[in-house]
N, C-alpha and C positions, 0 to 999 in steps of 0.2 A: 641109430647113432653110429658117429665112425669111431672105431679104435683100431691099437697097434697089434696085432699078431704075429709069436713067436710060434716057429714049429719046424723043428730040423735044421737049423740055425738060417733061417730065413725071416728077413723082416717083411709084414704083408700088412694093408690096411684094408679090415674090412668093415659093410655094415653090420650091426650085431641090433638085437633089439634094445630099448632102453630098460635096463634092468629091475624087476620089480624091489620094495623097498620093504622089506617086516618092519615089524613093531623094534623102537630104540634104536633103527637106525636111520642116517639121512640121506639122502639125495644132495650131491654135490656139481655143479657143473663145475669142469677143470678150466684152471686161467691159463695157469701155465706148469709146466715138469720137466723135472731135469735129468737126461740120462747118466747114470753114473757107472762107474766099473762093474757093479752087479750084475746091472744090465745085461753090459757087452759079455759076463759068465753066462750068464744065462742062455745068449745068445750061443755062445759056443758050448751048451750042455750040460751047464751047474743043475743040479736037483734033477735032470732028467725033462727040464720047463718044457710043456706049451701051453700058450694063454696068453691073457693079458697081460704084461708086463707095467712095470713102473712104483715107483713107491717115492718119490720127490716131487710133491705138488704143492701148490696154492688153489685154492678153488673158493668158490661162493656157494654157499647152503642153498637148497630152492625149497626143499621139502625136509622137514621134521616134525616130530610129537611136539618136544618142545617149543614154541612162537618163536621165542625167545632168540634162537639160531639162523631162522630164515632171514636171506640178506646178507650174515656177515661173512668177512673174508677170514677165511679160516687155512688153516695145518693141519694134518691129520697123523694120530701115532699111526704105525704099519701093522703091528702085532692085535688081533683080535682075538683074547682071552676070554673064557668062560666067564671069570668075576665070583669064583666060587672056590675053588681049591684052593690048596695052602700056599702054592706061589702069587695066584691072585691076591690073597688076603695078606701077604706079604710086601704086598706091591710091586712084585715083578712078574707081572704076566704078562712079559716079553717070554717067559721059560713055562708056561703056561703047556701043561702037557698036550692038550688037547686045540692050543691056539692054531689058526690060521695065519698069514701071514698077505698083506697086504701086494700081487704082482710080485710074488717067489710062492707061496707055498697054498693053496687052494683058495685063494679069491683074486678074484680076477683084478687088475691092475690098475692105477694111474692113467697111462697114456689112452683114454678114451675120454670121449664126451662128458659123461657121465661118471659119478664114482659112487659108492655105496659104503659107509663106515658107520660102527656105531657110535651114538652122538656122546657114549662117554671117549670117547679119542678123539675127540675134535681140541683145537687150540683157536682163539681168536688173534688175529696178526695185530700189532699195534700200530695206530693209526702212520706212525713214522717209520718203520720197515716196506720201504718197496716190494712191490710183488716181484720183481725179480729176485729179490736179495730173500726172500723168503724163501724161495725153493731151496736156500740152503739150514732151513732150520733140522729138516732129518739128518742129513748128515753131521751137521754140526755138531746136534745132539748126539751122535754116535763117538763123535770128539772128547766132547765133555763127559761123555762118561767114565773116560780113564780114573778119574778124577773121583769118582765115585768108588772103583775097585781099589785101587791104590792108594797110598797116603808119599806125597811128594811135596818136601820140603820146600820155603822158597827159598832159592839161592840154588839147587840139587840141578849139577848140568845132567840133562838127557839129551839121548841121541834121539832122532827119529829120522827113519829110513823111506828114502819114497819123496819126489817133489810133487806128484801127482795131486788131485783133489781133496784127499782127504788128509793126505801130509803136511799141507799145507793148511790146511784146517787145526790138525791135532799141535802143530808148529805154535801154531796162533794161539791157542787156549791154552798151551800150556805154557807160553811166555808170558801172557796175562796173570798165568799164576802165579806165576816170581819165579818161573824153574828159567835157568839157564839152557837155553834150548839150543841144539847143533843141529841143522838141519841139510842133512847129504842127501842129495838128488846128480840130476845130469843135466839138467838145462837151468841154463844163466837164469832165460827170461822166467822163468817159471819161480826161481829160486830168490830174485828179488821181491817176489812176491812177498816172502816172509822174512827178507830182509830191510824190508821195510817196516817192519814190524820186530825189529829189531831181534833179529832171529840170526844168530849167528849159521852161514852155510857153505856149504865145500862143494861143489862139483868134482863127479870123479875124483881118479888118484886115490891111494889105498886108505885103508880109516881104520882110525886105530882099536887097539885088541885090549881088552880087556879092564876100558879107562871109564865103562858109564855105571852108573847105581841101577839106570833105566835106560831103555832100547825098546821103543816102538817099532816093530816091524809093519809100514803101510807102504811095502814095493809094488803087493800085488804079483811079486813073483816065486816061481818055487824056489827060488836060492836070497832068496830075504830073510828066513828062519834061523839057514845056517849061520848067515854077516853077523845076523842081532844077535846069536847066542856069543861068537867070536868077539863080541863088542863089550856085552856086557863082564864086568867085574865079579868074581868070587861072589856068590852070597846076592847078586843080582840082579834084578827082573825084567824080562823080555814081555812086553805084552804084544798080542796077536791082534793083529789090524787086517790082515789080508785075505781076503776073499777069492778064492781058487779052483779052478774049476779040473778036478783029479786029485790022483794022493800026492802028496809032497814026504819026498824021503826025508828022514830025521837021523843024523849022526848025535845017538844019546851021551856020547863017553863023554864029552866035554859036559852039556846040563848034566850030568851027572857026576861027575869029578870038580867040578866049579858049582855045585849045589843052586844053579842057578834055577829061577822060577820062573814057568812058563804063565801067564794069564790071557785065556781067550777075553775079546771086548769084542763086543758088536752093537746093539743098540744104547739110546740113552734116554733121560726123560728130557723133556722137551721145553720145561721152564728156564734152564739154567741157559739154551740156546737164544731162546726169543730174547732173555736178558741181557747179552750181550748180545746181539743185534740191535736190539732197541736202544741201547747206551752207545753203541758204535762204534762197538771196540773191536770188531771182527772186520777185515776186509775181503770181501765176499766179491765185492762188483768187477776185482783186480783179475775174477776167478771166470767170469763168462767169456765165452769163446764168442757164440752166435746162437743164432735162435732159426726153426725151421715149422711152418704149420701142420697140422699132426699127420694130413693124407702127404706130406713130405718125408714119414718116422724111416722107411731107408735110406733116405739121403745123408738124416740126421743122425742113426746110426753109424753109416761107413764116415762120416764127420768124427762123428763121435771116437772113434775105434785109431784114427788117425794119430800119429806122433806129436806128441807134443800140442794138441788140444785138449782145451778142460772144459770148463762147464758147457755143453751143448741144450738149448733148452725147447722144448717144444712149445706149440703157442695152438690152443683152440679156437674155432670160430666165435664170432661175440652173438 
C-alpha cells in the first residue's frame, strides 16, 4: 500500500506492506484526511517524528471481529488506551499512561492506504455529514472540549487568538454556546469565516489588556501565551490550544501577580463534534482550501504550510 512518510522533515510516499490486524482491532481503508498544523510540527521536529503521520480521517471498515462494522463509514479517536487503568476507567484515556497515539506517538498514521484502530474508537458518520466535512470531527472534537475543562457562562465574552483552523473552529463552538466570542486573527478572508457565524472579530491593531474572563490561545505561535495572559483579567483563565514544536519562554510575574490560570486542552470526545455537524451548526466547508491524491502528500504539504491556506485534504485511490 502507499503511505506518507515523515523523516528529517522531508515529506516522502512510500510502499509499505498492508499492516497486519490483532484481535479488536479494524482494518480501515482511508477516504479522505486532512493535514492540520500538527502535521506541519511534526514535519519540522515535534516529538522527534518519523512515521506515518496523520490523525484526521474518514475511512470505510473492511475488516473487523465485529460484522457489525464492516461497510460503514466511520471516524476514529487518535488516542489508543489500554482500557484498564484508572484514567481509562475514568474515561479519559486520551492520558492513558501507557497509550499510543494515532500518526504522533507510536502507531503509525492516517495518510496511508490502510489504517489500523481499535474497534472501541471507531465512530459511525451520520448518513447527512459529508465525508469532507467529516474530516473535521477530530479537530472539532478538540474544540469542544474547552467546554468540558471549563465552565463558560452564556453571555461570558472570550477572546480567542488565532484565525487559523482551529480558531476558527473553537470561535464557532463557543459562540454556539452563548459566550460572546472576539475573535483576533490577521486575515479578513479567514476571519469572515467566523463572522459569519456571528463571531465578533478584529484583524490586527493592538488588543486589549486585561478585559477577558477567558483567552484561548490557538496562534500556534510562541508569542500567543504571552498576548493571552496580557489579555486576560485578574482571576482569569487562559486555556492552551497551541501546538509547538520547541520550549516557549514564559514571563510568570504577570500569571502570577494577576493569579491568572493556565489550562492545557488538547483532545476531545467525539459525540458532542459529530452533533453539531449533524444539526449543521458548524461551518466547516467555508474551511477547505483544496484537496491533493496521497502519492501527491508533498505537494500537499508545502500547500498546506503555505500563508493563509486551511484545510488541505488528501484523497485515496477508490
Amino acid at each position: 500500500m502507499q503511505a506518507v512518510h515523515l523523516e528529517d522533515g522531508k515529506v516522502m510516499v512510500r510502499d509499505v506492506p498492508v499492516p497486519e490486524r490483532p484481535p479488536g482491532f479494524a482494518r480501515i481503508r482511508l477516504v479522505k484526511a486532512g493535514i492540520c498544523n500538527t502535521d506541519l510540527e511534526l514535519q519540522r521536529g515535534y516529538y522527534g517524528f518519523s512515521g506515518i503521520p496523520g490523525h484526521e480521517f474518514t475511512g470505510e471498515v473492511v475488516e473487523a471481529d465485529t460484522p457489525e462494522w464492516i461497510g460503514e463509514r466511520i471516524a476514529g479517536e487518535i488516542n489508543l488506551a489500554c482500557g484498564n487503568c484508572e484514567w481509562c476507567r475514568r474515561g479519559l484515556g486520551r492520558h492513558c499512561p501507557t497509550r499510543t497515539v494515532l500518526g504522533i506517538v507510536n502507531h503509525p498514521g492516517a495518510f496511508a492506504e490502510y489504517i489500523l484502530l481499535p474497534e472501541r474508537n471507531l465512530h459511525r458518520i451520520p448518513a447527512n455529514i459529508s465525508t469532507d466535512c467529516a474530516v473535521f470531527i477530530e479537530p472539532l472534537a478538540a474544540a469542544c472540549e474547552i467546554l468540558d475543562q471549563v465552565r463558560i457562562e452564556q453571555g461570558t465574552r472570550v477572546a480567542v487568538l488565532g484565525d487559523g483552523k482551529l480558531g476558527l473552529l473553537i470561535s464557532q463552538v463557543l459562540q454556539q454556546h452563548g459566550a460572546r466570542v472576539v475573535l483576533y486573527g490577521r486575515h479578513a478572508d479567514k476571519l469572515q469565516i467566523a463572522a459569519a457565524a456571528g463571531v465578533e472579530t478584529y484583524a490586527g491593531g493592538e488588543r486589549p489588556q486585561k478585559q477577558f474572563e477567558f483567552v484561548v490561545d490557538s496562534t500556534g505561535s510562541p508569542a500567543g501565551l504571552r498576548e493571552a495572559v496580557s489579555m486576560a483579567r485578574p482571576r482569569g483563565t487562559v486555556i492552551l490550544k497551541s501546538t509547538i514544536h520547541g520550549e516557549v519562554a514564559v514571563d510568570t510575574a504577570p500569571i502570577i501577580v494577576d493569579e491568572v490560570t493556565l489550562v492545557g486542552s488538547r483532545c476531545g470526545r467525539f459525540e458532542p463534534a459529530i452533533e453539531l455537524l449533524r444539526q449543521g451548526r458548524i461551518n466547516v466547508t467555508a474551511m477547505l482550501s483544496t484537496e491533493f491524491p496521497l502519492e501527491k502528500a508533498p505537494d500537499a504539504f508545502a500547500e498546506a504550510a503555505k500563508r493563509g491556506v486551511l484545510k488541505v485534504l488528501l484523497t485515496a485511490g477508490s
